[in-house]
N, C-alpha and C positions, 0 to 999 in steps of 0.2 A: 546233949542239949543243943549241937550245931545243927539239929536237923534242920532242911528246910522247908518249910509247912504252908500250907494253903489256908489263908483263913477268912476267906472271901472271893465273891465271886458274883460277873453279870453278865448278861450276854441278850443279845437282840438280832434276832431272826427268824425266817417265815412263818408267822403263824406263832412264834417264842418271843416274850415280850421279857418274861422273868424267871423264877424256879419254880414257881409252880404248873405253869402253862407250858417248861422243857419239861418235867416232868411224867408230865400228863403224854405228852410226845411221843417221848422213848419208849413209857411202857405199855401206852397201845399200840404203837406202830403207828402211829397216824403219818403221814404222809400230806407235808403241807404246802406244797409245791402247785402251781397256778399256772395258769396260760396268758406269756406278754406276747402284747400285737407287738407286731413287724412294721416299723417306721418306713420300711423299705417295701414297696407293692410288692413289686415281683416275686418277693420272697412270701414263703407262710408261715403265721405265726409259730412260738415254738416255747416248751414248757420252760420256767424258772424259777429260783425260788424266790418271792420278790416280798416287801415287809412293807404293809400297806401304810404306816406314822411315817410323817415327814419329817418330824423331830426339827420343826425347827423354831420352838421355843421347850426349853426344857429346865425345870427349876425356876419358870418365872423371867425367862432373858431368853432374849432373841440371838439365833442364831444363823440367821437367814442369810447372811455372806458366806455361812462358812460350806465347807465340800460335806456331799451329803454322806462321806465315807466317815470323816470326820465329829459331824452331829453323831451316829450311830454310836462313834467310840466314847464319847463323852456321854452320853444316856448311860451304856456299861458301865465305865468306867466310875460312874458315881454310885452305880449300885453295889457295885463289888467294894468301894470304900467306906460306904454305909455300914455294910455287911461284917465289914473287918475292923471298923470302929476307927480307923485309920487316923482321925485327928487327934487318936493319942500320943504320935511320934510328932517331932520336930520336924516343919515343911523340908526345911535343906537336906535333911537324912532319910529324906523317900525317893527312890529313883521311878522315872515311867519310862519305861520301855515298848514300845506299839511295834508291828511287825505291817508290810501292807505290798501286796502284788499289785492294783492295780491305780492304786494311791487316788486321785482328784479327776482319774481319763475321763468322768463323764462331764464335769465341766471344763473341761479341758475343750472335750468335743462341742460340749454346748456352744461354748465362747469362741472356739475357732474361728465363726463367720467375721468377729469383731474385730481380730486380730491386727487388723491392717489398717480400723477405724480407729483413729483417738476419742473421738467423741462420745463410744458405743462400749470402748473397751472397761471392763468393770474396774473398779478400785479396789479389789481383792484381788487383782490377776496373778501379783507377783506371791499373793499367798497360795492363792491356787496351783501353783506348777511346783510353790516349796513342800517338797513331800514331808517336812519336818514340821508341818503346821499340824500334823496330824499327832503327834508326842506333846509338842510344847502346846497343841488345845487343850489336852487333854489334864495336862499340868494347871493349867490356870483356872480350867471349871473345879477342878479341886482344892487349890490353892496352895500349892507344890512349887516349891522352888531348886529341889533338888538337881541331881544329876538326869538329862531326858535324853534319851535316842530316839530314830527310827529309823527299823530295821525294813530292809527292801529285795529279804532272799526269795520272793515266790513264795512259794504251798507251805512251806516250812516256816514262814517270818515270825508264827508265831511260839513254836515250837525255840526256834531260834531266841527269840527275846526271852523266854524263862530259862533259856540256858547262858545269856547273858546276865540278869537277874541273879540269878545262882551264884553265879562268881561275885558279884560284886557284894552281896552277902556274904558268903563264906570268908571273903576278904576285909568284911568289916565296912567299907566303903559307906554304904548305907545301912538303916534298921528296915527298911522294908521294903517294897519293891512293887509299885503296880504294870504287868503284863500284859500283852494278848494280839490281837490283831484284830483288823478292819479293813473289811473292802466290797464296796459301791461297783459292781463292775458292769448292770448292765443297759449297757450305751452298744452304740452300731459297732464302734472301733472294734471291743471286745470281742462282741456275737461274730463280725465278719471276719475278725482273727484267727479266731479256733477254727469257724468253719471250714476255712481257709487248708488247715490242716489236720481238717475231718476230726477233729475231738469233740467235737459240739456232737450232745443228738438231736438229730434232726429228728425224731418220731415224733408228733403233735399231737399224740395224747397221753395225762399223766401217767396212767397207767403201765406206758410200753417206755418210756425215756428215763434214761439216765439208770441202766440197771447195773447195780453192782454183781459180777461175777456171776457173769454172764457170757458164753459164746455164741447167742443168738442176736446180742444187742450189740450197739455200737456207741459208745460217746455220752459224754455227762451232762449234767443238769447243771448249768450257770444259776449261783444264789448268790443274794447280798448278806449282810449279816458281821456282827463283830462280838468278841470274846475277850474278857478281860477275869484275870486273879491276881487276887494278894496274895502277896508270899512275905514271910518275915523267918527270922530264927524260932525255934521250937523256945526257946528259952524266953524271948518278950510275948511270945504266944501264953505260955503261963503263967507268968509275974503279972498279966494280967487278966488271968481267967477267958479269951477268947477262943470260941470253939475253934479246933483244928478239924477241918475238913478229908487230909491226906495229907501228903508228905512227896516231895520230888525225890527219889532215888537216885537218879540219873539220867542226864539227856545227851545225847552224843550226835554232831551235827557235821557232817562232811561236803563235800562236792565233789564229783567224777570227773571235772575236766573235762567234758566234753564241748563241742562247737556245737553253734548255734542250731537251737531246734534237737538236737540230737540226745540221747541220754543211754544209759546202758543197759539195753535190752536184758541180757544175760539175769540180772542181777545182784552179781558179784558182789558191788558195791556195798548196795542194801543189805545183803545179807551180814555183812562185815556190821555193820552198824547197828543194826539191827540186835546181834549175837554180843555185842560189845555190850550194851545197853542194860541186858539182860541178864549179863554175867547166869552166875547159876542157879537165877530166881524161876521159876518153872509160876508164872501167871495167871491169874486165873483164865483170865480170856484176852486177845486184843482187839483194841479197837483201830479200822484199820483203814487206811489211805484210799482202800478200793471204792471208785467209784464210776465206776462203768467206759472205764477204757483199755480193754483186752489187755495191752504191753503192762500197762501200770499195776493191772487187778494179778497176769501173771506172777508177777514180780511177788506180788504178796504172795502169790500159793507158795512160789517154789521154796520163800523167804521161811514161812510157816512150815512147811514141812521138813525141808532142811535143819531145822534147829529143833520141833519138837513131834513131827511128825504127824499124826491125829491124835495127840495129848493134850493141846490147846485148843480150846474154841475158838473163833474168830468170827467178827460181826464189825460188819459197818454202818454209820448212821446215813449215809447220804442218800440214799432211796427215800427218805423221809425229807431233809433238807434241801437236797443240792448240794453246790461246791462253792464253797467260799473263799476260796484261793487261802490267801494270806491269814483270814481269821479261822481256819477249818480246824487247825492245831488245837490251839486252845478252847474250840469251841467239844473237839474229843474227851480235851482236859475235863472240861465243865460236866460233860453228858457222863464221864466216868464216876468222876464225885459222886452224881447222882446216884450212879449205880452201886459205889457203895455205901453210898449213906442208907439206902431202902433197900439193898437185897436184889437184885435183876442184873440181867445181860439182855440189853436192848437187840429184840432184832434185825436183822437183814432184812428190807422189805422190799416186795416189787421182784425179788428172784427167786426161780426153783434151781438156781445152781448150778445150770446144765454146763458141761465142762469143768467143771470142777466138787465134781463129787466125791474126788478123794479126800476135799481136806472139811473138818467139821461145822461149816458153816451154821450159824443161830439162826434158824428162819421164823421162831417165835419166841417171844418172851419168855424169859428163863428166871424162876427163881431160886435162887440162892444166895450162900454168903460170898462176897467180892472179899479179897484181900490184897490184891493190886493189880493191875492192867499195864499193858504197854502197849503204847500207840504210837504207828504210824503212820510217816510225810514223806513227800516228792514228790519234784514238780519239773515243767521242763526247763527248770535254769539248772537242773544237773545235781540241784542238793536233795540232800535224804537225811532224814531227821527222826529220832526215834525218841521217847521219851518213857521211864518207867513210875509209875505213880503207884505208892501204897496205903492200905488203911493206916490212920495214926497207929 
């Protein structure tokens, strides 16, 4: 009765507003990714996956100071406590945990110019650079007073905050735990960052950018979007009748030490984490970090095949999305639920696989019965995160 169980969930990005419209997503392969101009002439525009609401009145209250990373997570984060009925716990015994790569960089960038103005400079500024406005907003749209983080590991943050969630669980700490991550990232600073070190794809049309496993492609599709779940014990999940969604198994979260920019090619690391994670649970399928950056999508074949060879399937969503740094985690979380609350293994869209045709790639909708998934994360701050989730 310690399990720890998922009993809600929300999530906002491109083209995904709720669970019905992720839904609809994953089990056609719809691919909702769009063409943002280029603030910069010289440059040409380039595909992203971008979420047309500006969320900045939600529930009737204005939100329009706050970072649009932030509106995002609070939209989720109220759906997901909807979802899980959440005002039946005591506020001080629910913790929020938010994970976030790129945290407030677009206003950040916006306000720059003002920097040096008093006159000019906003009165949210000191909120704006506090990366922890992004937990404790999200606390306060819900009305939570509990224990809040936020987490600032990269690709994994979000992964990372349900395996802090977990513990504090387990430990009794709190009764429940809202998760996930969010992030706003596309501003100049970003786009000219990556490009900077060739991750970005530069192809300009949706079609050819951002393909997952791939050796004819190069670099990924920048999306915004944020991911949020409930988690409580198995045990107040039934005492009062709330559907359980899944179950956390196990998430195991490390770092390789490496200096800056750099990460471990080999994937030694990963594998380690990966095979930890999984103990001797043979998955149905996973859902998987690859998205269309040679070193990183490698890492997963050699990961996948090293542990179970062509016995697992393996599929990733981001040919449909994008990359959502920090919210991608749990946004896998979320797409898995689906898959096994209805039966499918989401596509791989957007690739014929070339280069890696030894391992089982899902190039189209697959149904059958899900009984658990494990997904993977990593990013280039060096961490690698793995997570296993199963049917109740």
């Amino acid at each position: 009765m310690n399990d720890i169980v998922i009993t809600g969930y929300g999530i906002k990005a491109p083209g995904v507003l709720d669970k019905i419209s992720f839904l609809n997503v994953l089990e056609k392969g719809i691919c909702t990714q769009s063409i943002l101009k280029n603030v910069d002439p010289s440059q040409s525009d380039f595909v992203a996956g971008i979420i047309e609401e500006s969320f900045l009145e939600i529930s009737q209250r204005n939100y329009q100071r706050y970072p649009r990373s932030v509106r995002i997570a609070i939209a989720a984060a109220l759906d997901a406590s909807k979802m899980a009925n959440l005002n039946y716990f005591e506020p001080s015994r629910v913790a929020v945990i938010m994970g976030t790569a790129a945290g407030a960089i677009l206003e950040i960038e916006h306000y720059s110019a003002d920097a040096f103005d008093y006159k000019k400079f906003p009165i949210q500024g000191v909120s704006i650079v506090d990366t922890h406005t992004l937990s404790a907003s999200v606390a306060e749209a819900i009305g939570l007073n509990g224990p809040t983080f936020t987490l600032t590991t990269g690709c994994t943050a979000s992964l990372d905050a349900v395996s802090f969630g977990k513990l504090l669980l387990e430990s009794g700490s709190v009764d429940a735990c809202i998760v996930g991550g969010s992030d706003a990232p596309l501003g100049q600073w970003t786009i000219n960052g990556f490009n900077k070190i060739r991750a970005l794809s530069t192809d300009s049309t949706i079609e050819s950018a951002g393909i997952p496993f791939s050796t004819e492609h190069r670099g990924f599709v920048l999306a915004e979007g944020a991911g949020v779940i409930t988690m409580e014990r198995r045990e107040s999940a039934t005492i009062r009748n709330q559907k359980i969604y899944g179950k956390i198994e196990k998430v195991v979260s490390r770092n390789e030490g490496q200096r800056i920019l750099n990460f471990d090619k080999t994937g030694k690391h990963m594998l380690k984490v990966f095979q930890e994670t999984v103990g001797d649970t043979i998955p149905s399928y996973v859902n998987s970090q690859a998205l269309g950056i040679d070193a990183n999508d490698q890492i997963e074949r050699f990961v996948l095949k090293e542990t179970f060879g062509t016995e697992v399937p393996i599929t990733s969503i981001k040919g449909m999305l994008g990359h959502t740094f920090g919210a991608m985690g749990a946004m896998q979380i979320i797409s898995s639920l689906l898959s096994m609350e209805y039966g499918f293994i989401p596509p791989t869209t957007k690739t014929q696989g070339i280069g890696f045709e030894d391992i089982p790639i899902v190039f189209n909708t697959r149904q059958q019965d899900i009984e658990s998934v494990c997904i993977t994360t990593h990013g280039s701050s060096g961490n690698n995160a793995c997570l296993l989730l199963t049917h109740t």
